[in-house]
SEBATOR-304410 format. One line per 10 residues: for each residue x, y, z of C-alpha. Coordinates in nm, 4 decimals, decimal comma, m for minus. Layout:
N
X:Y:Z  ...
***
This chain:
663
3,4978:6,0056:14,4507  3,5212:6,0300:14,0756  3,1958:6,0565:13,9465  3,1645:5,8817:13,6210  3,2018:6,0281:13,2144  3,1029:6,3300:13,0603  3,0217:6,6487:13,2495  2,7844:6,6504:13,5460  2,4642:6,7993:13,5988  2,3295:7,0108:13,8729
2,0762:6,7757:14,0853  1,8484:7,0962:14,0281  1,8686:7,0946:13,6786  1,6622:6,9834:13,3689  1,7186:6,7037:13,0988  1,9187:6,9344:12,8658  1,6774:6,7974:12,5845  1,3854:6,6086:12,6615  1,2362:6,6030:12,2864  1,6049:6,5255:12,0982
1,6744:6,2486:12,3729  1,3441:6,0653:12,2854  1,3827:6,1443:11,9085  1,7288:5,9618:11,9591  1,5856:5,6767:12,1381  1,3302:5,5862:11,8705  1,5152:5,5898:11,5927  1,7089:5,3354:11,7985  1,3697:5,1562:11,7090  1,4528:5,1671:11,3082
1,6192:4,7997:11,2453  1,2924:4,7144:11,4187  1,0018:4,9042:11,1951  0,8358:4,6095:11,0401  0,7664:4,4684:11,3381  0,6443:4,8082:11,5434  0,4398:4,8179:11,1689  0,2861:4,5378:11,2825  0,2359:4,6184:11,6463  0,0477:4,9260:11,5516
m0,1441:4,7624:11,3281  m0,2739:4,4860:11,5943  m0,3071:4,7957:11,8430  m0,5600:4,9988:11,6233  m0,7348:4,6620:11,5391  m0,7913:4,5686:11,8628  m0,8880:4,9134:11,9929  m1,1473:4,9533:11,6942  m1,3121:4,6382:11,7995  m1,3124:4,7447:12,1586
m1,4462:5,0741:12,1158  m1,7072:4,9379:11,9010  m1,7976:4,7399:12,1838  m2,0013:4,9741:12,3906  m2,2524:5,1070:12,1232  m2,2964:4,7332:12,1050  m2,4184:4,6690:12,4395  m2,5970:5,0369:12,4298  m2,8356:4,7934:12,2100  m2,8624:4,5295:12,4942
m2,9454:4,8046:12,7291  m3,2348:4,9609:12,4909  m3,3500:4,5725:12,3888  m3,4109:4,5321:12,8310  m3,5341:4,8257:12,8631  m3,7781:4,8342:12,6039  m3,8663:4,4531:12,7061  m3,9339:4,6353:13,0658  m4,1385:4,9342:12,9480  m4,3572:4,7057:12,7110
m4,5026:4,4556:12,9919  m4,5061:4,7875:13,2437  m4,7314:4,9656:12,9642  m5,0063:4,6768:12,9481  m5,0333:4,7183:13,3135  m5,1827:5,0432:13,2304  m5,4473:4,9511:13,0536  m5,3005:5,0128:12,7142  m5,4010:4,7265:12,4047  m5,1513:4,4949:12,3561
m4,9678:4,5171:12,0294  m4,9496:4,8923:12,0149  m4,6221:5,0798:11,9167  m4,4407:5,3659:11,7290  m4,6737:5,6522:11,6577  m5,0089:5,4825:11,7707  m4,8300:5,4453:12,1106  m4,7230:5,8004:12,1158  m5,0849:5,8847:12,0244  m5,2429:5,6999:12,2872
m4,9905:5,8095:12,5635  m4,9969:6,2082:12,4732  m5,4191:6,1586:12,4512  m5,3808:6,0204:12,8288  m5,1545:6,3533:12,9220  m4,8408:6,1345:12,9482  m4,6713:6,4012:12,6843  m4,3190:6,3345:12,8759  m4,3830:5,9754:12,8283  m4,4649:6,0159:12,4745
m4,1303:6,2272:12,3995  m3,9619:5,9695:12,5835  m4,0734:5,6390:12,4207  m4,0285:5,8372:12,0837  m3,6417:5,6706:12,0756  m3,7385:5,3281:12,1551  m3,9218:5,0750:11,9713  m4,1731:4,9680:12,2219  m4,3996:4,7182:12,1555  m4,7127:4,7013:12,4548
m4,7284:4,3787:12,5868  m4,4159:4,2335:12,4779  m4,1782:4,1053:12,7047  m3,7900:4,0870:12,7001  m3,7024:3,9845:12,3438  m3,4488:3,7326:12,5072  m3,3266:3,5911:12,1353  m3,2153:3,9422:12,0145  m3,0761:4,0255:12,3792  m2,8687:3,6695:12,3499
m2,7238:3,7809:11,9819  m2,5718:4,0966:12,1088  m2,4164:3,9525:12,3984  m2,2246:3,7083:12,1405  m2,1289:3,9831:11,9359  m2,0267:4,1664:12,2500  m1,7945:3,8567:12,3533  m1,6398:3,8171:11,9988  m1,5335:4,1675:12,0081  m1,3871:4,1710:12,3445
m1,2134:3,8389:12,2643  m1,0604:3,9310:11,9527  m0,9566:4,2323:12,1181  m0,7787:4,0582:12,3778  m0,6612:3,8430:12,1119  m0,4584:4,0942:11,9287  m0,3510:4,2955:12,2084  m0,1576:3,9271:12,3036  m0,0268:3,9587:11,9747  0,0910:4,2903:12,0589
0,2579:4,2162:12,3634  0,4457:3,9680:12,2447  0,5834:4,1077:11,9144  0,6551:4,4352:12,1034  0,8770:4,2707:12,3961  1,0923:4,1129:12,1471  1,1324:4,4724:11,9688  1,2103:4,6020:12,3225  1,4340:4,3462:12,4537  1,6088:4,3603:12,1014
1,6667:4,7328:12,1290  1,8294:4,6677:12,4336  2,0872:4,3971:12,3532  2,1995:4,6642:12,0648  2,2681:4,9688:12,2787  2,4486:4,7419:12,5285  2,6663:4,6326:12,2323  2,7153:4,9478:12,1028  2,8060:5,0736:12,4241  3,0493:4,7848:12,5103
3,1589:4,8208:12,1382  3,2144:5,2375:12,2257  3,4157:5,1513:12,5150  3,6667:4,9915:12,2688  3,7405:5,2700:12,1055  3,7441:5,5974:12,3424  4,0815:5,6677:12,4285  4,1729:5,5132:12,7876  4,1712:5,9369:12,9454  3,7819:5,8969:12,9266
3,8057:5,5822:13,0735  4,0411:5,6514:13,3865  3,8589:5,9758:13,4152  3,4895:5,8254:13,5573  3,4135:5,5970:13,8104  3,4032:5,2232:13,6803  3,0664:5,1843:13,9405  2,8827:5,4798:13,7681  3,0234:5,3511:13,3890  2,8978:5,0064:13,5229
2,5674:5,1759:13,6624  2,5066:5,3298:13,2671  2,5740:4,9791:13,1066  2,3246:4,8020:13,3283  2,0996:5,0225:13,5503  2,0195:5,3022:13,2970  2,0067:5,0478:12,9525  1,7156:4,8085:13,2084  1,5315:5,1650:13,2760  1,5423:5,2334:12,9197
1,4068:4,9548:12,8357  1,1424:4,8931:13,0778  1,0474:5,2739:12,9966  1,0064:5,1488:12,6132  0,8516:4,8778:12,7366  0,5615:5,0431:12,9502  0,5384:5,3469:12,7182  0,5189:5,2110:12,3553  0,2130:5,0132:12,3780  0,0383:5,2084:12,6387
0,1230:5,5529:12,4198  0,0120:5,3508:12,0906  m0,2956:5,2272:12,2506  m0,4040:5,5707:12,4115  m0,3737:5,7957:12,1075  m0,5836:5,5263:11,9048  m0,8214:5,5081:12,1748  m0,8802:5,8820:12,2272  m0,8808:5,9084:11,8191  m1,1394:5,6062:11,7912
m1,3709:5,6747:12,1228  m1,4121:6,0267:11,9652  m1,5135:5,9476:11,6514  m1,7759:5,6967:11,8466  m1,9021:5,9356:12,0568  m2,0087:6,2564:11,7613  m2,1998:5,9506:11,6465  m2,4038:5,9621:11,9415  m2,3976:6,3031:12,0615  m2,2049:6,5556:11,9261
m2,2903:6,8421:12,2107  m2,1624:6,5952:12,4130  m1,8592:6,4854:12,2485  m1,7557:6,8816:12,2657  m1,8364:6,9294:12,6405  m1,5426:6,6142:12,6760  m1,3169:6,7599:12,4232  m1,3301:7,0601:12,6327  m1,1415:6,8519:12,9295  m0,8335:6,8446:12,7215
m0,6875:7,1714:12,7678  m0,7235:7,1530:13,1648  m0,5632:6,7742:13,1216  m0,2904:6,9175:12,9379  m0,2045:7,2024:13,1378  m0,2007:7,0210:13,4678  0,0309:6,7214:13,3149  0,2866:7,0179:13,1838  0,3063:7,1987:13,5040  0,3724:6,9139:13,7773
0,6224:6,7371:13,4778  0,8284:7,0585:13,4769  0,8665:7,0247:13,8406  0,9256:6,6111:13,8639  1,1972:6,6418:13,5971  1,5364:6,7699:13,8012  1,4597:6,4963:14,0614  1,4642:6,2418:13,7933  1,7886:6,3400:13,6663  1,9195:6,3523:14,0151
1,7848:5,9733:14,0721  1,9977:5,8542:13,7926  2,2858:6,0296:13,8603  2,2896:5,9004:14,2069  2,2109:5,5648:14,1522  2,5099:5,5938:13,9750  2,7179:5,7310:14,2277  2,6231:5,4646:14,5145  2,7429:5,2055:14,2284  3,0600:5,3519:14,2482
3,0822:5,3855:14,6155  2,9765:4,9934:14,6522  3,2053:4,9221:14,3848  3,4947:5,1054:14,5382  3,4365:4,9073:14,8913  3,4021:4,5822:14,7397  3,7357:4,5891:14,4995  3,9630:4,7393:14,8062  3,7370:4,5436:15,0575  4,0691:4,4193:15,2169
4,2575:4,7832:15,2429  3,9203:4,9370:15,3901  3,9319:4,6871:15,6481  4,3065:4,6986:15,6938  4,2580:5,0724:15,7732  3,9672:5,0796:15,9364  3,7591:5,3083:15,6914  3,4510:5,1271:15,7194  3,3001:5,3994:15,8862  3,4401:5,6785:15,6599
3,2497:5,4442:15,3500  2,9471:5,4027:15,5679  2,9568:5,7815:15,5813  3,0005:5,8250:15,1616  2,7476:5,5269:15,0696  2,4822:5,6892:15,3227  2,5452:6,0427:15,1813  2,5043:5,9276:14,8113  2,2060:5,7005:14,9339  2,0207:5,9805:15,0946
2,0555:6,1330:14,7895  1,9331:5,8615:14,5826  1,6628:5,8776:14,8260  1,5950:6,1820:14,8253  1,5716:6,2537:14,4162  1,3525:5,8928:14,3851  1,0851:6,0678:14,6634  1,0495:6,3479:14,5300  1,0574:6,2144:14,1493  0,7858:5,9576:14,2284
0,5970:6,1504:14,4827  0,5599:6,4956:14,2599  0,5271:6,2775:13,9282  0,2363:6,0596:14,1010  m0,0048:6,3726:14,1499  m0,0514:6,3752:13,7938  m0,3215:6,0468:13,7879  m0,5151:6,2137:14,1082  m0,5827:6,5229:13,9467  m0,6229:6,4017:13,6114
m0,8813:6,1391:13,7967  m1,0213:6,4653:13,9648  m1,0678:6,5952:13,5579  m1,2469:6,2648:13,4779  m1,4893:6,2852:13,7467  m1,6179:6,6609:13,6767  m1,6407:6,5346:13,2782  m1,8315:6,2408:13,4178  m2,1006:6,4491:13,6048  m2,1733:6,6854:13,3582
m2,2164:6,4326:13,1223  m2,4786:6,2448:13,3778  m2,6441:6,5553:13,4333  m2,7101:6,6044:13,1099  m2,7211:6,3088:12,9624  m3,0280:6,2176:13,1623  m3,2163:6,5422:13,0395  m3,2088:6,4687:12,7177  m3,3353:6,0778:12,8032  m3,6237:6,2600:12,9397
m3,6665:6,4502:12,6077  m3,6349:6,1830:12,3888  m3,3164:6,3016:12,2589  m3,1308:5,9884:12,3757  m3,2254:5,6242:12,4384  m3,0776:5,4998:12,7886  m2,8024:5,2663:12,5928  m2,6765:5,5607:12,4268  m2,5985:5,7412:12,7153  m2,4901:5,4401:12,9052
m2,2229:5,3979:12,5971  m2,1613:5,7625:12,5987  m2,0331:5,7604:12,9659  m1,8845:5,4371:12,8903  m1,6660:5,6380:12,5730  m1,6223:5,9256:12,8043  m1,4439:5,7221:13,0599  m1,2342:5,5331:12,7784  m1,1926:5,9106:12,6558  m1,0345:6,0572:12,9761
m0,8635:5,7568:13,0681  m0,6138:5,6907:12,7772  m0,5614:6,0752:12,8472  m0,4649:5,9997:13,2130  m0,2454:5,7091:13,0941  m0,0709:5,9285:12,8687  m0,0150:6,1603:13,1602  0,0555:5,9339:13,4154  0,3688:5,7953:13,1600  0,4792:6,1315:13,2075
0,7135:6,0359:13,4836  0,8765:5,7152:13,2684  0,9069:5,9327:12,9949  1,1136:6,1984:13,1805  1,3043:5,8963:13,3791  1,3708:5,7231:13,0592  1,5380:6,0403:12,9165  1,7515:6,0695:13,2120  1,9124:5,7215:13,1602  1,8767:5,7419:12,7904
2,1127:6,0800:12,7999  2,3337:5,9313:13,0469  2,3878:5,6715:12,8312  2,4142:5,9199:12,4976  2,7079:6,0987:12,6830  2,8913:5,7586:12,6434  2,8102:5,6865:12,3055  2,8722:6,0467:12,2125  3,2269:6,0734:12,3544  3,4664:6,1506:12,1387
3,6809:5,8452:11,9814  4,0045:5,7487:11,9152  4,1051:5,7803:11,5690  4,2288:5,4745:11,4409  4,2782:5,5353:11,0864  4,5666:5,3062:10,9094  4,7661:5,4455:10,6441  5,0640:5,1894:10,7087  5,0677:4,8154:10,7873  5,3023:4,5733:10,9646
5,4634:4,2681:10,8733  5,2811:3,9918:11,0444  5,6152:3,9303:11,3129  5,8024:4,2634:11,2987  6,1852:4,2927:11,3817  6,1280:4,5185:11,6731  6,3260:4,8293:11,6309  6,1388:5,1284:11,8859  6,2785:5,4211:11,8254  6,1468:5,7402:12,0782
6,2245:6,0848:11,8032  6,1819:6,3985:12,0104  5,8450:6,3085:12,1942  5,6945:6,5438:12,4277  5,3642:6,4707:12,6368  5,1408:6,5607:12,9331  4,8139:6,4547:13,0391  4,6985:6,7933:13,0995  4,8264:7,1172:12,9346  4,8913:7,2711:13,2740
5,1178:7,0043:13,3385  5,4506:6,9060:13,1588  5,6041:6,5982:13,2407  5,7905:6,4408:12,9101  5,9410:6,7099:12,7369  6,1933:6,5978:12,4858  6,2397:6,2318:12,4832  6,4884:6,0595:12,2143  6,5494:5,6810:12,2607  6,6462:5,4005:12,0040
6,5907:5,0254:12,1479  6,7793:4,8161:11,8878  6,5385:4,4394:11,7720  6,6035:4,1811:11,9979  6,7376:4,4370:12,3260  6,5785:4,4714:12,6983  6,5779:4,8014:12,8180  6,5017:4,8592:13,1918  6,3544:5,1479:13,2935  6,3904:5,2892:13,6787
6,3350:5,5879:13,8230  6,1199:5,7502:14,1147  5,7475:5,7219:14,1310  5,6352:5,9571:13,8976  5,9267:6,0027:13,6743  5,7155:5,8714:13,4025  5,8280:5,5000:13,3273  5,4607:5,4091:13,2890  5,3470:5,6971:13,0859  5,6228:5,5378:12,8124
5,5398:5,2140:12,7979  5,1386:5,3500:12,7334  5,2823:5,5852:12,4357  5,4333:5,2708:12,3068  5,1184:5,0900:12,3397  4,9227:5,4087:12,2108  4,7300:5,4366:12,5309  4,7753:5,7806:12,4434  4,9828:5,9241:12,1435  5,2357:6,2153:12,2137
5,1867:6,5747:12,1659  5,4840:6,5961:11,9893  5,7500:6,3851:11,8065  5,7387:6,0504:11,7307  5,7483:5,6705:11,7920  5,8246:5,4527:11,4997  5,8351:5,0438:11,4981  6,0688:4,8998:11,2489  6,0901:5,3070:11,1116  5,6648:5,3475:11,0918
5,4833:5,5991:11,3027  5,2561:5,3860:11,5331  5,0563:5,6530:11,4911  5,0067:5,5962:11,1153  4,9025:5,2225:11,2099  4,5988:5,0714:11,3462  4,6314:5,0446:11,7422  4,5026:4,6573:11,6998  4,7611:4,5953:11,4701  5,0197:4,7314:11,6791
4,9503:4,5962:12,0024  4,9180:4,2610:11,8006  5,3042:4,2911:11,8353  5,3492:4,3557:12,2287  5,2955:4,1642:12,5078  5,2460:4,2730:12,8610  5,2428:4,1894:13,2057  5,0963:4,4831:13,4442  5,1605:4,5192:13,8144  4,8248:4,4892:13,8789
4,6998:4,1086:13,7523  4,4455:4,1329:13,5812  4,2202:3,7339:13,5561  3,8711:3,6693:13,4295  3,6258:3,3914:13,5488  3,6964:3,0676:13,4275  3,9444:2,7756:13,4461  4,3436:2,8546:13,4635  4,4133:2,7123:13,1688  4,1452:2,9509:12,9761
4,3133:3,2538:13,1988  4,6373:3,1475:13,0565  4,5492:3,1110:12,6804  4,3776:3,4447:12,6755  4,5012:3,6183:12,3818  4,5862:3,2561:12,2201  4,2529:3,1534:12,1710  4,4032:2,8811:11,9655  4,6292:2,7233:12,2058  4,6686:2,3458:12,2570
4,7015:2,2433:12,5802  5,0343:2,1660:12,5637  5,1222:2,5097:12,4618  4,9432:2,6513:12,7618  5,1171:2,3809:12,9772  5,4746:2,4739:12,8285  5,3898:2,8349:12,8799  5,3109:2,7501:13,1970  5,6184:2,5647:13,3003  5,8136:2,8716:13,1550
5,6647:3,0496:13,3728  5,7299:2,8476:13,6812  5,3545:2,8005:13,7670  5,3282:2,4713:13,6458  5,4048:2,2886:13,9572  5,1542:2,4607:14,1077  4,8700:2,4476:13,9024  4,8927:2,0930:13,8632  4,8837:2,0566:14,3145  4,5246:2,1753:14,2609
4,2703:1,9440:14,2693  4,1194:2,0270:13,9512  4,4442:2,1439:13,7766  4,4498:2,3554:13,4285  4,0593:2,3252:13,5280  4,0423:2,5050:13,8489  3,7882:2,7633:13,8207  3,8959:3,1290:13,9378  3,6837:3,4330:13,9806  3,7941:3,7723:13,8440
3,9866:3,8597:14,1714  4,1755:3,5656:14,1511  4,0109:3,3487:14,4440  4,1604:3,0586:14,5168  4,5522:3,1481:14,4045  4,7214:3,4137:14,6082  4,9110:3,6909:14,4249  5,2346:3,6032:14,3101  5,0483:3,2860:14,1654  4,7674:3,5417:14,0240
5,0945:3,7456:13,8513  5,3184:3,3865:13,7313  4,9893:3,2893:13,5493  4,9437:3,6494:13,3690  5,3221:3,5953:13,2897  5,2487:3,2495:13,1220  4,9947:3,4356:12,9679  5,2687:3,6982:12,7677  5,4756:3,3884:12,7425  5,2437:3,1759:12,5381
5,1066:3,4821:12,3310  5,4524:3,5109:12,1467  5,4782:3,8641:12,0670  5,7621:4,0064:11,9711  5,7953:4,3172:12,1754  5,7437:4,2460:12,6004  5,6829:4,5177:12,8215  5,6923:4,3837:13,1738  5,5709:4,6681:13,4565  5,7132:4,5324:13,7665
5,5885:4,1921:13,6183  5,8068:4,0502:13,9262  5,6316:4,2457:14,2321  5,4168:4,0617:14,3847  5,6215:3,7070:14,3899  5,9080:3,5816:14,6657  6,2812:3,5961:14,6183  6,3086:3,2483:14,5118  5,9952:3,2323:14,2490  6,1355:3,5956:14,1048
6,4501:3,4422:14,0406  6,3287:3,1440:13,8343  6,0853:3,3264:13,6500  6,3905:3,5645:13,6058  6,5786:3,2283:13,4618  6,3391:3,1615:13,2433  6,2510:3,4992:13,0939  6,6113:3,5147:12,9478  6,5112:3,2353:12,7164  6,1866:3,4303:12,6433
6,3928:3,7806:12,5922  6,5989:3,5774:12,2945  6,5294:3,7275:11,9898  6,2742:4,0042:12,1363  6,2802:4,3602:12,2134  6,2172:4,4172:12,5915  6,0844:4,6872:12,8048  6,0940:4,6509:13,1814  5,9793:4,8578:13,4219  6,1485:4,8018:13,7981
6,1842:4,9319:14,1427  6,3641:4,6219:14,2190  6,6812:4,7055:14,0284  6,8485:4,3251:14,1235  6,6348:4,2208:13,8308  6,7132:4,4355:13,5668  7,0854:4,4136:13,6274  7,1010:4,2108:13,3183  6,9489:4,4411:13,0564  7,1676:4,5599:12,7798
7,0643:4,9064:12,8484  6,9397:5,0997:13,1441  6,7015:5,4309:13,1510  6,7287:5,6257:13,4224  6,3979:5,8548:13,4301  6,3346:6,1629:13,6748  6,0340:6,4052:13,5422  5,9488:6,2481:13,2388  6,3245:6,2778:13,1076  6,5876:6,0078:13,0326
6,8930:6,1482:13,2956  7,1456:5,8634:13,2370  7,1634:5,5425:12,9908  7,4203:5,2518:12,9757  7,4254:4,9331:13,1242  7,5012:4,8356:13,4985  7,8118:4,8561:13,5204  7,8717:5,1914:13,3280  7,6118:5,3452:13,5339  7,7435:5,2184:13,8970
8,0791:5,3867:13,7617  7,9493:5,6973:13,7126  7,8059:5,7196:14,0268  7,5239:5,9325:13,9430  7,1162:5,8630:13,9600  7,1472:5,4781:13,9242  7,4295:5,4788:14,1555  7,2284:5,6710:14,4380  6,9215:5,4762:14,3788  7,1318:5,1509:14,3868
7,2892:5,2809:14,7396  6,9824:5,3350:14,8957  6,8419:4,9985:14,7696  7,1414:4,7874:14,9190  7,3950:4,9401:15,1033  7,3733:4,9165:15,4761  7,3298:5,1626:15,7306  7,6223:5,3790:15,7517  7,9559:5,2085:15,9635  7,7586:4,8839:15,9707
7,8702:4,6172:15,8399  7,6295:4,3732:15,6051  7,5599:4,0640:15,7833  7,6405:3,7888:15,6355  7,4369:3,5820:15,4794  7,3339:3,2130:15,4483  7,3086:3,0774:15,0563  7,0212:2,8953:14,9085  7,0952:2,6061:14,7228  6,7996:2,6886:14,5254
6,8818:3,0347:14,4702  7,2899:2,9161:14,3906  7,1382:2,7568:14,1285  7,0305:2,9827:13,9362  7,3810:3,2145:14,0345  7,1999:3,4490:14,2471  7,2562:3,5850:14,5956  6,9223:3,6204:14,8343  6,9532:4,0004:14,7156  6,9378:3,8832:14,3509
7,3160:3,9825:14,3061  7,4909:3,7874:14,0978  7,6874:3,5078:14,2691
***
């Protein structure tokens, strides 16, 4: 199993930089900072009028209580009508001194009830500030998801947009599940991380700033005793987020890996069942799902101790707070509303604190993703500066000046390649698997570029030109088809996004598909899938032919364009690729060598060399590479003779024997 780009990580090991990765993924955030301008502004606005909410209803509290104490006082015998000092007078001349202290912070009036009027005003102002709170907060959310969801759609485009332009080594070096996995997985993790972070980060800090500022208004010995929390908070977040870390990378990384495995089983579905490795992928997904398993347990269950023990913090603040709070009612220090709102900020205190703890484990699985993602957007690129330009239809001279290449240095395979491919030839290229007939057409293409040497078009170094503008000059067909989802005819104007539909139609009759997509029900409108449902594979490769056939380039390189279609439909698409070779410098690529008996010059290739080069007929003579390859193609077993064999009026026709030899 490949495992994906960019170097791996150790499950065991850390984030290589948690602080740089998040400093990179805000300033993702910059096209965006009016709008977070105006999310932190709603966020302190609505936190201001929430904290001031409890020193609100601390006066509700004192207004009951006080209603309560002044009907309970003219029970005792006390004048109505009597308050402030004369009250503390009367009650410390009666021996009630604690009484006296206590009353001292209220304004008690003997005999009057529950001032229900005053009590009704706060509760208003109570609901306004909790509603207007709310209120912006909604404002918040909404402004923020838009930032978020913005943020995403970028870094998917840039990454799709990266893809473009890393050579294709990075790309045939990873597994497409795990790229796949960093495009989609890791970019929604990111962004749900943002998501549940941003606003719950900007609303904690302006909480804990805001509550303490409320609470040295009320007591400042008290305010210190919860300030004194922090440390412990902060230690205990540090120490179990140093140990949650590793197994957050690992979940990422795996989740990755199963998307390649699934990937891998669904593409070659049909050769896993045809071989009977079901079992051996049952073995791999399981193995990379235990560890996906594994790294998400241990990630969630080590990161999720943080809220328990931070709650554990809370409660011991809480107490002491009580404790003491209630002595100094007693004294007169504090009214009861005061300390009600004082455990009230206390709680808001330590709980934005927890919140910022608990994120702890989003934060550290956000950086995961987000540097999974960096190693893509950090790879290195192809440069694609152009110092020359083409004509827009070029004549087609290739011309191969001393090129040597490998794709590792260990490894040699073309070593001194010289070939010159006059406009308007086809050149066939044979040789053994491995003898590098592919690795030349991708040089042409600039795939890759060579080590050494050079390839000029029309006497300019493709390397000197942009790659878009030279493949804007080559079409291709591939062995392996390659169709998108959407009708036929789209499939076959891809490329020629300005076709008519009679061009795609005459393309398509070039190609000899024609026939057959018009059998279908739905004809040039027949939706296929990406893997070609619906058409088997020699139609899947005659509509990627009517593909190079209606994009009109002037250089064609066909890789075994012909291999996956019978005899008879090889032979007309043969017919009518002669009209299409008019004109046009050709490159084929073929096992089969019955089709490229034609081509005005042959290449015979063994280890990334050019061993013999003529035509046909000069090559059967000399009886050398072509000739043995030939032989073991279509001669006979030895001292039998070949049967005969029965001609197709079909394949008579178009002059051709049933082993493509020329009648």
């Amino acid at each position: 199993m490949s495992h994906g780009p960019g170097p791996r990580r150790a499950p065991n090991q850390k984030a290589k930089n948690f602080r740089g990765t998040w400093r990179r993924l805000l300033h993702e955030l910059r096209p965006e900072r009016l709008r977070i301008g105006a999310v932190i502004v709603l966020t302190a606005g609505a936190v201001v009028l929430n904290v001031a909410a409890p020193k609100v209803v601390a006066r509700a509290t004192n207004v009951i209580f006080e209603g309560v104490l002044g009907k309970l006082l003219a029970n005792f015998g006390l004048p109505d009508g009597l308050s402030g000092d004369e009250l503390a007078q009367a009650l410390r001349s009666a021996g009630q001194d604690t009484y006296a202290d206590m009353l001292s912070a209220y304004d008690v009036v003997v005999g009057q009830g529950l001032d229900t009027h005053a009590l009704m005003v706060i509760l208003l102002q109570t609901l306004s500030l909790y509603v207007l709170s709310a209120l912006f907060l909604w404002l918040q959310g909404h402004i923020l998801a838009g930032v978020i969801q913005r943020t995403g759609q970028r870094m998917r485009a840039e990454v799709a947009t990266k893809l473009d332009r890393v050579p294709l080594s990075y790309i045939d070096h990873g597994s497409r599940g795990d790229m796949l996995s960093r495009v989609t997985n890791d970019v929604d993790n990111i962004t749900q991380t943002l998501q549940q972070t941003l606003s719950q980060a900007l609303n904690s800090i302006i909480t804990v700033i805001g509550v303490f500022a409320m609470m040295l208004t009320v007591s400042v010995q008290l305010s210190l005793i919860s300030l004194a929390t922090l440390p412990v908070a902060l230690i205990i977040t540090l120490l179990i987020a140093s140990r949650a870390q590793p197994h957050f990378t690992e979940q990422w990384d795996a989740t990755g890996d199963v998307s390649g495995v699934v990937e891998e089983a669904f593409t070659g579905h049909e050769a896993v069942a045809l071989f009977n490795s079901e079992e051996t992928f049952n073995a791999l997904f399981e193995k990379e799902n235990n560890r996906l398993y594994n790294g998400s347990y241990k990630a969630q269950w080590i990161s999720g101790t943080i809220q328990p023990a931070m709650r554990v913090v809370s409660n011991l603040n809480f107490v002491i707070i009580a404790v003491i709070g209630g002595v100094k009612i007693t004294n007169g220090q504090m009214t009861l509303g005061d300390v009600q709102a004082f455990i009230q900020y206390s709680q808001q205190f330590t709980q934005p604190i927890t919140q910022l703890a608990s994120m702890a484990n989003l934060l550290q699985s956000g950086a995961a993703s987000a540097e999974r993602l960096f190693e893509i957007m950090d790879a290195p690129e192809e440069d694609d500066t152009a110092t020359r330009a083409l004509p827009e239809r070029v004549a087609g001279r290739v011309v191969f000046d001393h090129v040597k290449f490998s794709y590792s240095p260990d490894t040699e395979l073309i070593t001194d390649l010289n070939l010159t491919v006059e406009p308007g030839q086809t050149v066939a290229i044979v040789g053994p698997t491995g003898a590098g007939k592919t690795t030349l057409v991708n040089l042409l293409l600039r795939f890759y570029d060579p080590q050494d040497g050079a390839i000029t078009l029309d006497g300019v170094d493709t390397r000197d030109l942009a790659r878009n503008e030279l493949r804007e000059q080559i079409g291709m067909v591939l062995q392996d088809t390659w169709l998108f989802e959407g009708t036929i005819g789209e499939n076959i104007a891809f490329g020629a996004s300005h076709a008519t539909p009679e061009q795609v139609r005459a393309a398509a009759r070039a190609a000899s598909v024609d026939h057959i997509v018009r059998s279908l029900p739905d004809g040039y409108d027949t939706i296929i899938d990406d893997s070609g449902a619906g058409v088997s594979a020699g139609e899947k490769q005659l509509i990627t032919i009517a593909r190079a056939f209606l994009a009109d380039r002037q250089i064609l390189v066909l890789d075994e364009a012909t291999s996956s279609v019978d005899t008879r439909t090889e032979l007309l698409v043969q017919k009518a690729m002669v009209g299409l070779r008019q004109g046009r410098t050709s490159f084929v690529i073929a096992h089969r060598l019955s089709t490229i008996r034609d081509a005005d010059t042959i290449l015979v290739m063994q280890h990334g060399d050019i061993v013999e080069q003529g035509n046909h007929e000069t090559l059967m003579a000399a009886q050398g590479a072509y000739y043995e390859l030939y032989q073991s193609q279509f001669a006979g077993p030895e001292g039998e003779d070949e049967p005969a064999v029965q001609v197709d009026p079909l394949l008579a026709a178009v002059g051709r024997d049933p082993r493509g030899n020329r009648l």
